[in-house]
C-alpha positions in Angstrom: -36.3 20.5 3.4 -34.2 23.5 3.8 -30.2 23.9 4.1 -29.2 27.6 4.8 -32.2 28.5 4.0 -32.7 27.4 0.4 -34.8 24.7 -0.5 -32.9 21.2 -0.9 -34.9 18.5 -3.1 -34.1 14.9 -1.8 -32.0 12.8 -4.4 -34.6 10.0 -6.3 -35.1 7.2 -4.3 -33.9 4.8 -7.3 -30.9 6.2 -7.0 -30.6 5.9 -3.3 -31.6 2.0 -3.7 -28.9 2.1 -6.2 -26.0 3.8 -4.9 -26.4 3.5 -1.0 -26.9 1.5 1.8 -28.9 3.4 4.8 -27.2 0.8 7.4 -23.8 -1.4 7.4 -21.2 -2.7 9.2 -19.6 -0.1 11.3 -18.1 -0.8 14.3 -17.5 1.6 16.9 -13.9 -0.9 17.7 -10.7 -0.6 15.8 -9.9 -4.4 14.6 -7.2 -4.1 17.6 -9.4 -3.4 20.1 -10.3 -6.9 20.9 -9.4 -10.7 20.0 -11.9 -13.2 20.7 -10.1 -16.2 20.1 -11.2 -18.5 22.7 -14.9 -18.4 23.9 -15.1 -17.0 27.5 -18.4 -19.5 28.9 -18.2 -21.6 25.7 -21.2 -20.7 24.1 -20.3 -19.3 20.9 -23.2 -19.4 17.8 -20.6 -20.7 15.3 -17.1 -21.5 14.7 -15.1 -19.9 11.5 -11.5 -21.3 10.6 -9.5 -18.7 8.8 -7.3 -21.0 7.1 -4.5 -18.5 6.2 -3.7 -14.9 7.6 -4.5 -12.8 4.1 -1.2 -12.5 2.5 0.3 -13.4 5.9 -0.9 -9.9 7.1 -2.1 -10.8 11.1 -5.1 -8.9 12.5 -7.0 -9.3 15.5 -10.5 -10.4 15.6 -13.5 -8.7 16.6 -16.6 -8.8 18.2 -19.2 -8.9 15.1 -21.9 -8.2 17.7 -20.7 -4.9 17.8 -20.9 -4.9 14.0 -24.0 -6.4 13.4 -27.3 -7.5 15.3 -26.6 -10.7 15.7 -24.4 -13.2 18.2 -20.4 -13.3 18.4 -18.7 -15.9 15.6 -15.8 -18.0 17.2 -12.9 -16.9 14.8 -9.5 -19.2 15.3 -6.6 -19.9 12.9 -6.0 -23.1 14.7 -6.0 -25.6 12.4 -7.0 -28.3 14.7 -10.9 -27.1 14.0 -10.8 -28.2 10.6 -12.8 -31.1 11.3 -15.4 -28.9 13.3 -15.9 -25.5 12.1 -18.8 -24.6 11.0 -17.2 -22.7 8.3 -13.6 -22.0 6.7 -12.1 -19.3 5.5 -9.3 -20.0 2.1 -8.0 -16.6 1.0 -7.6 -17.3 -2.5 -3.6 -15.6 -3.0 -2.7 -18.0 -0.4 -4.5 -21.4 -1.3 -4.7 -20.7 -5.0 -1.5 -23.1 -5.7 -2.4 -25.9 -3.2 -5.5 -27.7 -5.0 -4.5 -31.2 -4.2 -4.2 -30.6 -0.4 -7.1 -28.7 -0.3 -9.2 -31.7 -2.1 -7.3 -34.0 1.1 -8.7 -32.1 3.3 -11.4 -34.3 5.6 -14.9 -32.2 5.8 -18.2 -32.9 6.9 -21.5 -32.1 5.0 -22.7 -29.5 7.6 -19.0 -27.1 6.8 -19.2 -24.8 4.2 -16.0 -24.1 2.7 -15.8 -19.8 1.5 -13.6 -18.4 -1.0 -12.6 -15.1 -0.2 -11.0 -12.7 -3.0 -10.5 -8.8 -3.4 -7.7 -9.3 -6.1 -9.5 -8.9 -10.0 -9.1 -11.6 -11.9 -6.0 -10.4 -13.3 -4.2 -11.1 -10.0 -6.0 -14.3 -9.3 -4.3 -17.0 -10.5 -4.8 -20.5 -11.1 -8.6 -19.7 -10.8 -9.6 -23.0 -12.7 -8.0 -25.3 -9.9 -10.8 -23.5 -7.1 -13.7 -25.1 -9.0 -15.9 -27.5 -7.8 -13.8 -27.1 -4.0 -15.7 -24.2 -2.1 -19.2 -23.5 -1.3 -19.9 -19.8 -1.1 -18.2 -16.9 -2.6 -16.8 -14.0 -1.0 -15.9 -10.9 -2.8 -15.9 -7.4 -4.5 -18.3 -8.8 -6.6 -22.3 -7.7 -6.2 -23.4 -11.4 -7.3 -21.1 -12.9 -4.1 -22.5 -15.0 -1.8 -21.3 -12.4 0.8 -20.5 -9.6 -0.9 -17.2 -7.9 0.7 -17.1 -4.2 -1.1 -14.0 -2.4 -1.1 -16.1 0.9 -0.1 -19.9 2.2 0.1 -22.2 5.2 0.4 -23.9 5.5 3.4 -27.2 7.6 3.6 -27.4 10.4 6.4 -30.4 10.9 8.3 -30.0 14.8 7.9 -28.5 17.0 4.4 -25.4 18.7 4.9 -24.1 21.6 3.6 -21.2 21.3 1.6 -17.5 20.9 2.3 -15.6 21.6 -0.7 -11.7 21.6 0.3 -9.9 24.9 -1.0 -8.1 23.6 -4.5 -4.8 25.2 -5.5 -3.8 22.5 -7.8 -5.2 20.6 -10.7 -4.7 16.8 -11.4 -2.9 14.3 -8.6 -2.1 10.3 -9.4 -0.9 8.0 -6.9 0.3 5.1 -8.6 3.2 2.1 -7.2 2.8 -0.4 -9.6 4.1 1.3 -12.5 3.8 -1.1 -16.0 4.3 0.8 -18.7 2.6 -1.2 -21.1 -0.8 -1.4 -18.9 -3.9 0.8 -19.9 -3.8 3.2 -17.5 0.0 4.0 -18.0 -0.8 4.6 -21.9 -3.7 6.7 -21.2 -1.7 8.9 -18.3 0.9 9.2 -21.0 -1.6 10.8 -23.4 -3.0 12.6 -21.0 0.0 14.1 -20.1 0.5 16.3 -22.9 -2.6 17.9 -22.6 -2.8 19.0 -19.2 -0.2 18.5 -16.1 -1.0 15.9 -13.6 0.8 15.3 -10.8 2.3 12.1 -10.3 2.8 10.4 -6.6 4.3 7.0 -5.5 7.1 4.6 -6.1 9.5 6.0 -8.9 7.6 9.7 -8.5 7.2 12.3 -5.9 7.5 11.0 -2.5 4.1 10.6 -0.4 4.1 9.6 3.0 0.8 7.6 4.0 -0.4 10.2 6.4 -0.2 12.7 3.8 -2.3 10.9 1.2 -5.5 13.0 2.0 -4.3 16.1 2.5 -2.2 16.4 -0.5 -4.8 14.7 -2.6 -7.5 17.4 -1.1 -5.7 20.4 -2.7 -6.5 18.7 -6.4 -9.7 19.5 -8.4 -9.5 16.0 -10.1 -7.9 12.9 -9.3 -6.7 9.8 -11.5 -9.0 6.7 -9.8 -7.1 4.4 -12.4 -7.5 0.6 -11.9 -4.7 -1.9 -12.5 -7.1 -3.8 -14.3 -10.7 -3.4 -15.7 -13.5 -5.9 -14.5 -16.6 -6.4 -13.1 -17.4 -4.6 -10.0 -13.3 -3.9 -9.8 -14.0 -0.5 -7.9 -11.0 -0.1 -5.4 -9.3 1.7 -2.8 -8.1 4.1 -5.1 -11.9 5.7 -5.8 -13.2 4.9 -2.1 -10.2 6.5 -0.3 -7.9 8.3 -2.8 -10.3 10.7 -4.3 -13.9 10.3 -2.5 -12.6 10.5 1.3 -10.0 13.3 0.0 -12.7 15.6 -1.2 -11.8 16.0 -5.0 -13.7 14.4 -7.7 -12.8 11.0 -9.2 -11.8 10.3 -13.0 -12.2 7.1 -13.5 -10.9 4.6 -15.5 -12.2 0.6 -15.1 -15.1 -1.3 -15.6 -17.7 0.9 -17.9 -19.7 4.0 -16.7 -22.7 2.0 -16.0 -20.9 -0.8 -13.5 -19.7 2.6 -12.1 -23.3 4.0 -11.1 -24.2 1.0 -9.4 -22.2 2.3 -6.6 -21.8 6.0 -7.1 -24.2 8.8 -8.6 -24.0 9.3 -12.0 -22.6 13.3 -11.6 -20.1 12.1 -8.9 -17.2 11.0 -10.9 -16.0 11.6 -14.7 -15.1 8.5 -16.4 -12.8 8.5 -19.1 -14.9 6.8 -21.8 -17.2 9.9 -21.6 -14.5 11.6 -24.0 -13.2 10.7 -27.5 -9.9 10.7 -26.3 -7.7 11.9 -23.8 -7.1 15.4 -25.4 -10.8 16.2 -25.4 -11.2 14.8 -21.4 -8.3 17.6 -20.5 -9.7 20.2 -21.8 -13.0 19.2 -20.0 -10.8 18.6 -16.8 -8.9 22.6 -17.7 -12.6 24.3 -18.1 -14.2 23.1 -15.2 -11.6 23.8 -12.6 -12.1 27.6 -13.8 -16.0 26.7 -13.6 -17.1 26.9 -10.1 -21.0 26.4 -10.2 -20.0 23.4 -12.6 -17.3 22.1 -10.5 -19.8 22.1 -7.4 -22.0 19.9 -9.2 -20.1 16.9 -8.9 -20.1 18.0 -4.8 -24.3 17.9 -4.7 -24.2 14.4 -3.3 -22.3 14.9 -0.2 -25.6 16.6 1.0 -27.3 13.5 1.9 -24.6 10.7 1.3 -20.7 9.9 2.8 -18.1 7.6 1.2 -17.6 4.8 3.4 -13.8 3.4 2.7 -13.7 -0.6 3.2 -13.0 -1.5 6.9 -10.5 -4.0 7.2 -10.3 -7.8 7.4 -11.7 -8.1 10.9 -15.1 -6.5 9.4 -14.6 -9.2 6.5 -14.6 -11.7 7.9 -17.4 -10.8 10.3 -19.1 -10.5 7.4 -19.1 -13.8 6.9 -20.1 -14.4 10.6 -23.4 -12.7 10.2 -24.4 -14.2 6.6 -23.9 -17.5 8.0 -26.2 -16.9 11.0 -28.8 -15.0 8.7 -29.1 -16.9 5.2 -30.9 -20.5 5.1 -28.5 -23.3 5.3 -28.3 -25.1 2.2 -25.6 -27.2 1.0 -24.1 -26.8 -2.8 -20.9 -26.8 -4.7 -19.7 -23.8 -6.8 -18.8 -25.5 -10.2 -17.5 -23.2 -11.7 -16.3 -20.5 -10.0 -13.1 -19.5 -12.4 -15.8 -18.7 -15.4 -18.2 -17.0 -12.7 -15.5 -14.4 -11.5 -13.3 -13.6 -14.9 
């Protein structure tokens, strides 16, 4: 294939298979753009309870026909269903502490009871009391049941040329929940004396949401650094801090490999590629000043796009459309707490 006239070799197709999914849910409706709480000729293919708004946060259903190929879900937080849904909903931050009321709870055989979590386990507690209670798993996590990323690649039918933002600065970090003692405040702090890094959020320089991406955009590096390190644990701050911004992500998280199970391996720079933080700035230092290098870490944008997570409407349709797709079969998650730490 040719791009401005120069021959363009098609990435491997492992890595493809690896790193990308050709098709997803993408719906061409913000989650406010409809509400399908009650059915309009009462023929809906299944019935979902979402037992608690997620951290109280209210959002308005959608359509998941529009998201996927297959029929509408009737989505309700009226309670009253309990005893016919199809399916329910427990976000674990707000069910986590109410075991014993759960376990109350009358069900029926045919209702499949989902645990839904995007906190690492870090931020999870009381894990042990959810075990034995639910019957599919709904997460970050790859091995879910329905597997609820915080961000993908998505494959485009045509390459593109690239798109490399203009860089006047060097290294950003946009950071709120500042803990001194936590790995990724020790390693900044190293870091720090060894190269300058900008540093953006609560207790730093002010940065007003609808100027994340544009101020991000001007830096040839930015700090993807996790408040925690685990399994699959690939947030926000990768997907939409440094990949949507157009600068390239140094990571620090789960290990390098965990990492390319999602992203290319000459996409990102993780920080256990280096001996210590003083040998990963002066990496950082000579390739800003090294544009063919620095482009490599661009050469996937020619046939993928980061895809940022799309809300909890698109979740939970999520769970809509592996219902009405995956054999019906009844089991138990024993032990979900060792599963997921």
């Amino acid at each position: 294939m040719l791009v401005g006239g120069a021959p363009v070799t098609p990435p491997p197709l492992w890595g493809l298979w690896r790193c990308c999914r050709s098709s997803g849910p993408r719906s061409g409706r913000e989650p406010g753009a409809g509400r399908p709480e009650e059915p309009a000729n009462g023929s809906w293919w299944l019935t979902i309870l979402l037992w608690t708004w997620p951290f109280g946060h209210h959002f308005n259903f959608i359509n998941c026909s529009k998201v996927y190929k297959t029929p509408d879900c009737h989505f309700t937080v009226n309670r009253s269903w309990s005893q016919k849904a199809d399916a329910v909903i427990m976000h674990h931050g707000d069910v986590c502490r109410e075991r014993e009321k759960l376990a109350q709870v009358p069900r029926f055989p045919f209702q499949r009871w989902i645990w839904f979590n995007l906190e690492s386990p870090s931020h999870s507690p009381n894990l042990g009391a959810m075990d034995n209670l639910f019957n599919l798993t709904m997460s970050y996590r790859r091995d879910s049941d329905i597997f609820t990323p915080y961000g993908e690649l998505q494959l485009l039918t045509q390459p593109q040329p690239l798109n490399i933002p203009p860089k006047t600065k060097l290294v950003a970090w946009v950071v709120s929940n500042w803990k001194a003692n936590s790995p990724r405040v020790k390693y900044y702090q190293e870091l720090k004396k060894h190269i300058t890094v900008d540093v953006y959020g609560r207790y730093h320089l002010p940065l007003p949401r609808d100027k994340l991406l544009p101020t991000i955009s001007q830096y040839n590096f930015y700090l993807a650094f996790e408040n925690s390190q685990h399994e699959d644990y690939i947030t926000e701050k990768l997907w939409r801090n440094a990949l949507s911004s157009g600068t390239v992500p140094v990571v620090l998280g789960p290990p390098r490999e965990n990492y390319e199970r999602f992203l290319p391996p000459d996409s990102f720079i993780h920080v256990d590629d280096f001996a210590s933080p003083g040998d990963m700035a002066q990496y950082l230092w000579e390739l800003s000043r090294d544009g063919e290098g620095y482009q490599r870490y661009f050469q996937w944008r020619k046939w993928m796009k980061p895809s940022e997570g799309p809300g909890w409407a698109v979740h939970v349709c999520r769970a809509c459309h592996f219902l009405q797709t995956t054999a019906a079969r009844y089991r138990v998650v024993p032990d979900l707490s060792e599963w997921f730490v």
